[in-house]
N, C-alpha and C positions, 0 to 999 in steps of 0.2 A: 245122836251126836251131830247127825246133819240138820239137825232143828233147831239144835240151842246157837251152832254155829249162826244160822241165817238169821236165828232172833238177838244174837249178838251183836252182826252186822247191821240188823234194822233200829234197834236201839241204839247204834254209834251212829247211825247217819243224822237220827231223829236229834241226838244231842248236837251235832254237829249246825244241824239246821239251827233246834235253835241258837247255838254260839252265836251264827251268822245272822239272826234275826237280832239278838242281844246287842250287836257289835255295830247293826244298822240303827237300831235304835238308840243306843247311846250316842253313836255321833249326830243323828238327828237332832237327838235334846240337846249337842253342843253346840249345833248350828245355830241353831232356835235361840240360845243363851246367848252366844254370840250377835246376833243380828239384833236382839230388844237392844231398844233406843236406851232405857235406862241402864239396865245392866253392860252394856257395851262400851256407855262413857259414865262410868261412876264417878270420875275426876271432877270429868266438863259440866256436868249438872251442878255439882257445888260449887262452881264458879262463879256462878251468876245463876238469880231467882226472875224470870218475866210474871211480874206483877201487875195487872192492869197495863199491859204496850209499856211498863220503865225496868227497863234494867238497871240492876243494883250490882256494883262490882264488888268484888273482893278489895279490900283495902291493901295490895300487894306491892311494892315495891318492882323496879325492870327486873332487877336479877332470881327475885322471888318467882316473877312470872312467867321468866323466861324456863327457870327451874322447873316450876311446878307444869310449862307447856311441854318441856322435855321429859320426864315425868309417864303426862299420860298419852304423849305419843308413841313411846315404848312400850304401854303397855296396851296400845291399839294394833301395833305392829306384829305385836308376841299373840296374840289372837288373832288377826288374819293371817300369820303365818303355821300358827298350831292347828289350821285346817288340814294342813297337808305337808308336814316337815318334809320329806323326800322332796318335794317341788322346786325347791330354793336350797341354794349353797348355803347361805344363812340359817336357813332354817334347819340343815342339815346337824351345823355347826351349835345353835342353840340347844337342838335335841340333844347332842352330848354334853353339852355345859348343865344339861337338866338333871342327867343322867348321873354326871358327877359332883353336882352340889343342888339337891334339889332345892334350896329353899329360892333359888332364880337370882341371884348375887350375878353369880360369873352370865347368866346367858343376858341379863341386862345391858351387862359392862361389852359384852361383846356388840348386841344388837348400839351400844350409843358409840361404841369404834368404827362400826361400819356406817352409823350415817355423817362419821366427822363432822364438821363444823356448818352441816347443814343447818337453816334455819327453824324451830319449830314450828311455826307456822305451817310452814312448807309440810312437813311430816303430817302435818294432822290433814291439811288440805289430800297428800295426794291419799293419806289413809280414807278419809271420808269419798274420795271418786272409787276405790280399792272394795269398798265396804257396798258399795252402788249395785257394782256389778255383782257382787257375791248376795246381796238382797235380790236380786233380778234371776239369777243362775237356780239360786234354794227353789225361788216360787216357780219357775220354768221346769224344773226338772219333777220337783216334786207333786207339782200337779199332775205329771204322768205317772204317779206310783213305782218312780227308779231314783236310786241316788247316783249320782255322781259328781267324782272330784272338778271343783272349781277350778284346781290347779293340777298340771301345768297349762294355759292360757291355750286355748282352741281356735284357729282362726273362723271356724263356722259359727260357732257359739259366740264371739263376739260379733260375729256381724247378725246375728241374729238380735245380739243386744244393744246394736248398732239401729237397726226398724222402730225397737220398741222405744229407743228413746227419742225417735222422731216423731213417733206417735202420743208420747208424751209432752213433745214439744207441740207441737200442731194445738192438744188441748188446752195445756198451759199459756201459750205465746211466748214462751221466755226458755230459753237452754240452749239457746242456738251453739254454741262453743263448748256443750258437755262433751261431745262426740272428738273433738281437738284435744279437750283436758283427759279425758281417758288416753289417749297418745301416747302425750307428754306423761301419764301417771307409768305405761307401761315402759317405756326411756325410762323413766326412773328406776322400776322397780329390777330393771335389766341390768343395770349399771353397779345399784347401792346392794339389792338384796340377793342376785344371779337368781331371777324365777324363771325358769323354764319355762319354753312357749312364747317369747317377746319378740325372739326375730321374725316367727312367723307370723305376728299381728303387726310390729312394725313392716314389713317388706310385702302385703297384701295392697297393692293394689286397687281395692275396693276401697277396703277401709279410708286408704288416705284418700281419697278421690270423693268418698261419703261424705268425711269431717269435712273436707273444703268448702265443698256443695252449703255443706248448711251452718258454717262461717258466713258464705257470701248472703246465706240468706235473711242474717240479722242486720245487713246496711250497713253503712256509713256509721262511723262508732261515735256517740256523742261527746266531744269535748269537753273538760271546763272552759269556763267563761274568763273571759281575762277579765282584770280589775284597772278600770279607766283612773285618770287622775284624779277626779272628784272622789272616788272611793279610798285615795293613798292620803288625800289633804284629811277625809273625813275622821282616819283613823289615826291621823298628828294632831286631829282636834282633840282628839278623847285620850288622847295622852297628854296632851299638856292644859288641856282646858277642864278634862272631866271629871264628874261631881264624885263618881264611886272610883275607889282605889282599885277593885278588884278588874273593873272594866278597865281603868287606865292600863294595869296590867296584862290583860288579856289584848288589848289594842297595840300595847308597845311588845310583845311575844311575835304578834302576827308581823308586822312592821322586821321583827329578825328575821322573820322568812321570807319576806316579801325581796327584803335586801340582801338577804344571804343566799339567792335563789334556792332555796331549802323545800323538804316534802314536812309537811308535821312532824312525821315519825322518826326524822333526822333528833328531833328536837326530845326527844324518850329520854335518851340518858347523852346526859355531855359529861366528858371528863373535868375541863375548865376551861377558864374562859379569860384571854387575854387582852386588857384595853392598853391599847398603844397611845402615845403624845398624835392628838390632835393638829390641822392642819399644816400637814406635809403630804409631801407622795404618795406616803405608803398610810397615813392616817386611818386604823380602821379597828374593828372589836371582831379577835378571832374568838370563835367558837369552835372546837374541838368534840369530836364524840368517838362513839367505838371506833375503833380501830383508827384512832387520828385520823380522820378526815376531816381538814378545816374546811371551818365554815367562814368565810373573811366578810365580814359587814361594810361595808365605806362610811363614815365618821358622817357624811352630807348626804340629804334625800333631795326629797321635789320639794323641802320647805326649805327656808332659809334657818330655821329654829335648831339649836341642840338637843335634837328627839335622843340623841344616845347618853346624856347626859341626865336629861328628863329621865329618861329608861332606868340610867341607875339609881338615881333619888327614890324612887316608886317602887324599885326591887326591895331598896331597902327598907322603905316605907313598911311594905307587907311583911315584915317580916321575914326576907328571907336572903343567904347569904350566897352572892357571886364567888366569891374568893373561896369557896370551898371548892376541894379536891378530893373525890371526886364530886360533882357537879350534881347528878343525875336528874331525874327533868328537870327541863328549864324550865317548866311550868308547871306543878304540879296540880294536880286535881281542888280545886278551892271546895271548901267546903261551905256548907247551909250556914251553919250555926258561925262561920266563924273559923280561919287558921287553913290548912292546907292537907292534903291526903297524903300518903307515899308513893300514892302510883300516880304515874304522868295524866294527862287528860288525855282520854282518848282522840282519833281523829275524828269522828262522828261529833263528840260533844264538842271540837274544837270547830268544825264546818256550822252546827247550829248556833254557836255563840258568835262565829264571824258573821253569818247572817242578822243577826240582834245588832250587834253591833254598825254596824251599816243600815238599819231598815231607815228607808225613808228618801235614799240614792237610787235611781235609773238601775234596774238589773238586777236588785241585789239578791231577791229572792231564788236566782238561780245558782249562786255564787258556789262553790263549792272549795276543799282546803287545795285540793290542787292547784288553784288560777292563785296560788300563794308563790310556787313555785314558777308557776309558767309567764307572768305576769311581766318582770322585767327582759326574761329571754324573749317573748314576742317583741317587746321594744325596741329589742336589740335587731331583732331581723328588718323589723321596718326602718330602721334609722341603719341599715346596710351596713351592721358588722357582719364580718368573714364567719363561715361555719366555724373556722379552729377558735376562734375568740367565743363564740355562744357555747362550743363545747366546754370549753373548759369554765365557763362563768358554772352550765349547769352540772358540773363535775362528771362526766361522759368519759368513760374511757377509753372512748373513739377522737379524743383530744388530738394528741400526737400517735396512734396506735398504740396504745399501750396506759394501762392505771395510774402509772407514777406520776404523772402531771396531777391526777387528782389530788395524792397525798402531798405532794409537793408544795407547800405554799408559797413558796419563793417564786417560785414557775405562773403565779398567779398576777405578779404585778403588771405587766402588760396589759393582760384583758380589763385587771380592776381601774386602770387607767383609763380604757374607753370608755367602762363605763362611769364611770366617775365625770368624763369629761358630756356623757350622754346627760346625766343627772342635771349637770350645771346648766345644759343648754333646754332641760325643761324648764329649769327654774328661772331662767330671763324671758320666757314665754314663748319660746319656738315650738313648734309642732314636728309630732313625726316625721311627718313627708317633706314638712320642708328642710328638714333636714338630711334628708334621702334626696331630698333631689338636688338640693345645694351642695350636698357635700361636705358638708362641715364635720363630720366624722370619719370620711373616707379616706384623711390623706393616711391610714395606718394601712401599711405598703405590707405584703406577706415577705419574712427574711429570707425567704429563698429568689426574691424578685430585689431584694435593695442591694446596690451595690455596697461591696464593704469599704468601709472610709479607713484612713491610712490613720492607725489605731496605733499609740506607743504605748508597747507590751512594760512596763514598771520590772527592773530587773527584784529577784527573791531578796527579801530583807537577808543582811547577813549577821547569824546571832555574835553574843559575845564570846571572848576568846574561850572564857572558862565555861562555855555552856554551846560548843563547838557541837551540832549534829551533822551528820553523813546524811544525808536525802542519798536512795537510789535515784538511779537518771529517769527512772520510770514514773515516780513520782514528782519528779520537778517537770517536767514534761505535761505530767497530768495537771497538775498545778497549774502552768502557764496556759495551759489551754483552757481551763477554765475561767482562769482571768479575763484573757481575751473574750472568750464568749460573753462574759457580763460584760464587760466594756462595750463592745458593738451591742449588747441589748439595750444599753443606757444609751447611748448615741442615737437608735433607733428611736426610742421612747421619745427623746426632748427631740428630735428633728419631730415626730406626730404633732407634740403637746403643740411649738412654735405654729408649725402649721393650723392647728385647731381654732387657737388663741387668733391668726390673723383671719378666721373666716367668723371668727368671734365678734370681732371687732365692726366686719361689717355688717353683721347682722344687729349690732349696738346701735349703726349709724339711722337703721329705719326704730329702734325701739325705745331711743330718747329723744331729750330734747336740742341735743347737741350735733352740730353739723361734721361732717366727715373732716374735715380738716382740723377739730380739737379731737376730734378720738385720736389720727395721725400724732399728733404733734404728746398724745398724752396725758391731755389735761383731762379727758375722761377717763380712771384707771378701770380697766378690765382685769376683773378679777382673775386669776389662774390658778388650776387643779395642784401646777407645781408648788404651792406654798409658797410665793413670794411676796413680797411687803406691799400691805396695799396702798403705802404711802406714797408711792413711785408716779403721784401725778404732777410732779414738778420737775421728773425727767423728761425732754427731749431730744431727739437724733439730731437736732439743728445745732449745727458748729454755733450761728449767732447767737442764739442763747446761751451755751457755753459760754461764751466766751461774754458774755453781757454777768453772767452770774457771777463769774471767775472776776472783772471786774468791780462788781455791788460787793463782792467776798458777801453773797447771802448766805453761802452754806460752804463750812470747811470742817472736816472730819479728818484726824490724825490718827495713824495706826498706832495702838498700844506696843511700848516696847520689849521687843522678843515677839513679834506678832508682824504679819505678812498679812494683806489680802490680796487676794485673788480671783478674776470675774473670767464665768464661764463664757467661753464669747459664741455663744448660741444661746443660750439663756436671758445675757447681761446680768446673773444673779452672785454678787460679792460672797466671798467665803473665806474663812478664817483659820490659816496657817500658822500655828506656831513654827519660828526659824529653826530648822534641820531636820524637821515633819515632811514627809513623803505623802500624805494623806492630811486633807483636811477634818475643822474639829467633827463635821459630821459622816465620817469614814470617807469620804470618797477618796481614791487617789490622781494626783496631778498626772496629768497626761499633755499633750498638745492642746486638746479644750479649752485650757484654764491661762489665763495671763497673767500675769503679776502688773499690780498696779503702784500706781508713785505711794509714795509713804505717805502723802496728803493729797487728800482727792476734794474736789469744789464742786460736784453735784452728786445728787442721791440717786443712789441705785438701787434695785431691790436684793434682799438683803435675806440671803436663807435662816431659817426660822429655826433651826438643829444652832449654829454656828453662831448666830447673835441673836440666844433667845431673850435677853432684856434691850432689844432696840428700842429705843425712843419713839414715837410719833405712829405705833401700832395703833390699827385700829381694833380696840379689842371692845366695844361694846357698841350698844345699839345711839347710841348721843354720839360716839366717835365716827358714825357711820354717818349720821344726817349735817354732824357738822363738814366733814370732808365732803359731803353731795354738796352741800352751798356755798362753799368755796370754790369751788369748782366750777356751779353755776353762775359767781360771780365773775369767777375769768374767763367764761366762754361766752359773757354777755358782755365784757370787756373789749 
């Protein structure tokens, strides 16, 4: 009895062992399944074939790709998580979603609730640093003939894998910032997935004091290059001069970034795309994309040509339609043969074809899609606008402290003002600096330094009898406060522009041929940002010529009846009041600014281009432009 007993005991142990030999070895082979390259990302492999150094994309659509990257980020996650479900709250939670619906429905729907409306990129990015350390941990352990769990996170065993990646950098030259990205992977995984073990690899000491070390030891981070003005005229040439369509288009794409301070990638999917009435204020082509963040274009670059006008003839040219809603890329992938892909162009292929497109300019070879974006923001700083003005040109939401100026477009006309007024002043041939040092864009004052001007608040329209509403106080309140704030913002704006325009004026007097006392007087007009008539070179501030005019009766204009005008007297720009209108025809409302003029006026003023858009004596083409320069040159040689 005592025999069979002990050889029962030693046959239970033996199966035991092997259980435990069985149960090391299966998760071995799962580790092993899990870490091949191929079987790991079955997704990411039929994505793209490297064929001879070219990659061939999937012909995929953004939403397609965005899908199919969310996709096989979940199911990258659901594997380095099935290493060790106990480790992670998620992973906890996934094991029962297995448990009660095996075929992985419900533990998917859970693992895409928890990473909310993170980015896929990001998923595979911090899966692929995730995936690093668990290649590093397998071959480390198991070279000493032990298994153990990768999770939950050890702070000795990361800093152990913290050496070897230093020793991989040393070989390599390149990973200075693996040792940072692992960090930042464990923040994540702490946050979105609760893995155990993160506070104690973030709160060590070494570790961050490691990754810093060999941050600083990759240097000074290489820029892109910014793009000079020979390279902005080169690519208005190939829009409006060049031989192939597809180039034209690829030229006038880059040209929306360049102006829309934009990153390529802004440019993947737009919703639509809004073109406004040219020359006025607010003149510009918004472009809209996920999540409505406008992208506001200004209507005028460093050439004096209509490139957005250009722009649209050539969209349409290619066959393709603006007015569609949704948009999705503004560029699509062109193809060999001929027509266009579904999916955007990448930014790789968009950097190499900016390169082509430019060869043969100073630089270009370094060029890269970035200096797309960063290009007129550097302008900006050299020509001495204010940080809150380059924030918000480059959509920052370090603006006013807070996103909503981003989304806001309205909140944009200020900055687009400066720089619209920066544009002009490249295109009469000033220079940066000199324009930083003169001044000529400085006079825009921060509204917490300008005093506020004695502003008439316009009392609430009052409806009709039978369409009688109740506003709470809280809302007429709200209301009037808003008003007021746009009115001081308008006040602000035309006090810069006036100022701009008279530092404008002297910078004309060294850039023509005309002496300082006919720019004074007018007969040279200076064009301005605010859209006013560029006929306005037969106005004068001098009483004597008034009054010499008013005599010759050269010029008498009468107000149509039932009609008012009225001139801003900061501007001097006439505007068009129908009688018992509170607001002029181009919305603005009467305030103290505005004067009422006689019923018949005997000189020409400039004449807002909303309020009298069929004015006479426009110059609306290029023969209107050179006849108005020699007339002028004949009165200033008069």
């Amino acid at each position: 009895m005592k025999l069979n007993w002990c050889l029962a005991l030693t046959i239970s142990s033996f199966m035991m062992i092997l259980l435990c030999q069985a149960v090391r070895w299966f998760r071995s082979l799962h580790l092993r399944w899990l870490l091949n390259t191929r079987s790991f990302r079955p997704m990411e492999m039929s994505q793209h074939f490297k064929l001879n150094k070219t990659i061939l994309f999937r012909d995929l659509d953004y939403s397609e790709e965005k899908l199919e990257q969310l996709e096989l980020a979940c199911g990258k996650w659901m594997d380095i998580l099935s290493t060790h479900w106990e480790a992670s709250t998620v992973g906890k939670q996934i094991c029962q979603d297995l448990r009660s619906d095996p075929s992985g429905g419900e533990a998917v729907e859970t693992l895409k609730a928890c990473f909310g409306t993170k980015s896929p990129s990001t998923l595979l990015k911090r899966a692929a640093t995730l995936r690093k350390y668990l290649v590093w941990h397998y071959n480390e352990f198991n070279s000493r003939g032990v298994y153990v769990h990768a999770f939950p996170l050890v702070e000795s065993d990361v800093w152990s894998f913290f050496k070897w990646l230093r020793v991989e950098r040393q070989q390599k030259s390149r990973g200075f910032t693996t040792t940072s990205t692992f960090l930042e992977t464990v923040r994540f995984c702490k946050f979105t997935v609760g893995l155990q073990g993160c506070d104690e690899v973030l709160g060590s000491g070494r570790l961050l004091g490691f990754a810093a070390v060999e941050r600083r030891e990759k240097g000074p981070s290489s820029q892109a290059p910014i793009l000079e003005l020979v390279h902005l005229k080169k690519l208005h040439e190939i829009l409006s001069l060049g031989s192939d369509l597809i180039d034209r288009l690829g030229a006038g794409a880059m040209l929306v970034c360049i102006y829309g301070r934009a990153r390529w990638s802004d440019l993947r999917y737009i919703d639509h795309v809004d073109v406004e009435a040219r020359r006025n204020k607010t003149s510009a082509v918004g472009i809209r994309r996920e999540q409505y963040l406008p992208l506001v274009i200004p209507w005028e670059g460093v050439v004096s040509d209509d490139w957005i006008e250009v722009l649209l003839k050539v969209y349409q040219e290619a066959g393709l339609d603006m007015t569609k809603v949704p948009l999705g890329p503004f560029l699509p992938a062109p193809k060999i043969g001929g027509g266009f892909c579904a999916r955007p162009l990448s930014t790789q292929e968009a950097a190499r074809w900016l390169r082509l497109l430019l060869s043969g300019t100073p630089g270009s070879e370094k060029i890269r899609c970035h200096s797309l974006k960063a290009t007129l923001l550097n302008w900006c700083a050299k020509a001495g606008l204010d940080k809150e003005v380059r924030a918000v040109l480059g959509h920052h939401s370090t603006a006013l402290h807070g996103s909503d100026i981003v989304y806001l477009r309205e909140l944009q006309v200020r900055p687009l003002r400066k720089l619209q007024m920066l544009l002009k002043s490249i295109r009469i041939g000033l220079n940066l600096e000199d324009i930083a040092s003169q001044g000529t864009l400085l006079a825009a004052t921060p509204g917490a330094t300008t005093p506020r001007p004695n502003v008439f608040t316009p009392p609430l329209p009052v409806p009709a009898r039978g369409d009688q509403v109740h506003k709470p106080a809280e809302e007429q309140v709200v209301e009037q406060a808003v008003e007021l704030v746009n009115v001081e913002e308008e006040n602000e704006s035309i006090k810069e522009e006036i100022e701009n325009i008279t530092n404008l004026e002297a910078f004309a007097c060294d850039l023509s041929l005309f002496g300082e006392e006919a720019v004074r007087q007018g007969a040279v007009p200076i064009d301005s940002s605010s859209g006013s008539d560029e006929e306005s070179e037969s106005s004068s501030s001098s009483s004597d010529i008034l009054s010499s005019c008013r005599g010759k009766d050269s010029f008498r204009e009468v107000a149509p009846a039932g009609s008012v005008y009225y001139k801003h007297v900061k501007t001097s720009r006439v505007h068009h009041v129908r009688v018992g209108k509170e607001a002029t025809n181009c919305g603005k409302k009467l305030n103290e600014n505005f004067k009422e003029l006689e019923p018949v006026i005997y000189i020409r003023l400039p004449k807002c281009l909303i309020c009298f858009p069929s004015a006479e004596g426009r110059v609306r083409t290029r023969e209107d432009a050179i006849a108005r320069f020699d007339a002028a040159l004949k009165r200033a040689r008069v």
